[in-house]
N, C-alpha and C positions, 0 to 999 in steps of 0.2 A: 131634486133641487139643483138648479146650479151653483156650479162651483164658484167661488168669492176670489179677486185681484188681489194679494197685498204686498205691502213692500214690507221686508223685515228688517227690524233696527235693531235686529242682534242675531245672534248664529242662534239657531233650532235645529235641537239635538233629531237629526232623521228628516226634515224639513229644505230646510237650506243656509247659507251664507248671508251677513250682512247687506242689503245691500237690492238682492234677489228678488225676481217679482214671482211671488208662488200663488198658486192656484190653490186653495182648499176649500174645505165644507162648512157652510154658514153658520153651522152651531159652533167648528174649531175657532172659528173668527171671532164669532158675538161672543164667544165666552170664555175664552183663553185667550188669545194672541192681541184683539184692542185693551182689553180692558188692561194686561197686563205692560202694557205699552211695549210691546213686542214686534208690532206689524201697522201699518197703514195701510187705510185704503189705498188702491192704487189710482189712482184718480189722477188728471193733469195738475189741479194748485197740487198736490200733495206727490206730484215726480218731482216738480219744479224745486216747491221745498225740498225734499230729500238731496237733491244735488245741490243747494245753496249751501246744505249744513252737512254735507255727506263729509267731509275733511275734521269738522269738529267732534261729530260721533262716533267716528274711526280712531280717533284722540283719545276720544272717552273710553269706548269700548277697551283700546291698549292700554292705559291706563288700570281701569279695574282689573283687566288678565295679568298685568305683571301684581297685582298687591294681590291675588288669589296665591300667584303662584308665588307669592315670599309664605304667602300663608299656607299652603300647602305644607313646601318643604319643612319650614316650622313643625306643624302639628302630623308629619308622617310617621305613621307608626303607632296613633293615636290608638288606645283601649278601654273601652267603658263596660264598667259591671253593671248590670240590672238584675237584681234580685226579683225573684218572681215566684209564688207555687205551684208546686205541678206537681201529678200523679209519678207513683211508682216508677211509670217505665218512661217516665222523662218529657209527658208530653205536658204540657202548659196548662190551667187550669182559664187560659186567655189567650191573648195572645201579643206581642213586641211592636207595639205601634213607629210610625215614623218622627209622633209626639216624645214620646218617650225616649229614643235615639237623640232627637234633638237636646230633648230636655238632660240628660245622660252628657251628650258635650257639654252643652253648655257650663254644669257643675264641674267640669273636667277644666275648662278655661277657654273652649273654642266656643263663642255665641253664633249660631247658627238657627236658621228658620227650620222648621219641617219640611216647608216646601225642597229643602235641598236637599233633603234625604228620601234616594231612589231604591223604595223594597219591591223585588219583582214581585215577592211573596209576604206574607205576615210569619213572623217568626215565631213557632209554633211549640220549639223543640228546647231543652236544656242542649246548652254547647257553648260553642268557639263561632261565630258566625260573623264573615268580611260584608260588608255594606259599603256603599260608596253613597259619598257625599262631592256632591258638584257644586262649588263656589263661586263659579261662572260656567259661562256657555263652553269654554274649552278648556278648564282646570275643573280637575274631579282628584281626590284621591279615597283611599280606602279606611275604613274605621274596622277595627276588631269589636264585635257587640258582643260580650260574655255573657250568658245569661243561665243564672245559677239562683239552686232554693236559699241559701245562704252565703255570706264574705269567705268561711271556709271551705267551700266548696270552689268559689268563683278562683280563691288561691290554688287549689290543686287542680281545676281545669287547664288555667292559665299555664303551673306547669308541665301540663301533658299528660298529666293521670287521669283513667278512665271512672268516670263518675256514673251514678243510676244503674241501670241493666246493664252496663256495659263490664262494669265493675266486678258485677255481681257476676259475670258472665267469665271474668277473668280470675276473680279469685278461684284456689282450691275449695274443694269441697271438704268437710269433716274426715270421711272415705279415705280420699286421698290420699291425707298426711298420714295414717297408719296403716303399717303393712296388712295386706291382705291375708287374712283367715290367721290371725297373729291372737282372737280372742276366739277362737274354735278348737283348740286343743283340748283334746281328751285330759283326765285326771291321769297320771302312770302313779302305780305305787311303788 
């Protein structure tokens, strides 16, 4: 297939700049970047347009970057609990959607879409786990995603105590705490 002209009316994270006439794959185009009003064809009415309104969407664009980035700073440092069950050794009985992240801000104070919450992976594990939330094309900041079987648990992660197998891994043993061969003494009369 060949490759599709567009022009982009916002920055694409790995793609390109404002502005930019990119080349990509008809499915990226038809199904991402028009529909999301992201890109135009590149086409002569639609340069012409672009450079009539290119002042006003540069405007725009600046505009929403600086209100990310009040909101940004605002909410850095942000930490959401998600309770969840999971087996013995910590591992999830599901798994930490992008739904759920969202839905987790949102009750926290910050309304966010899912689409703005970037999981390389599904979160699979009980922890402490950074995810990044992008609020524009060039403000991202990070969100702590706690995810614990219970609110007392999620408090003793939060402060740094090792929870699940780890725990278990780190306490003494029964053994341990009494001296060795301290119940194997002979009777003396």
């Amino acid at each position: 297939m060949a490759a599709v002209e567009l022009i982009l009316l916002q920055r694409v994270e790995q793609l390109g700049q404002m502005g930019e006439i990119v080349k990509v794959k008809p499915g990226f185009a038809r199904n991402f970047l028009l529909p999301q009003k992201k890109a135009l064809r590149a086409t002569a009415e639609n340069r012409a347009y672009f450079e009539k309104q290119r002042v006003q969407l540069e405007a725009q664009n600046l505009r929403r970057k600086e209100e990310a980035e009040r909101l940004a700073e605002r909410v850095a440092g942000l930490s959401i609990v998600i309770i969840r069950q999971a087996g013995e050794s910590g591992s999830l009985y599901g798994s930490v959607s992008a739904r759920d992240i969202s839905d987790g801000c949102t009750a926290a104070g910050l309304s966010i879409d899912r689409s703005q919450v970037v999981l390389n992976q599904p979160i699979k594990m009980l922890g402490l786990v950074p995810v990044r939330v992008v609020l524009h094309p060039e403000v991202s900041f990070m969100v702590t995603v706690n995810v614990a079987r219970s609110p007392d648990e999620a408090e003793r992660q939060a402060r740094g105590e090792a929870v699940g197998l780890a725990a278990e891994e780190a306490a003494p043993t029964v053994e341990a705490l009494f001296d060795p061969g301290a119940g194997d003494q002979p009777d003396v009369p």
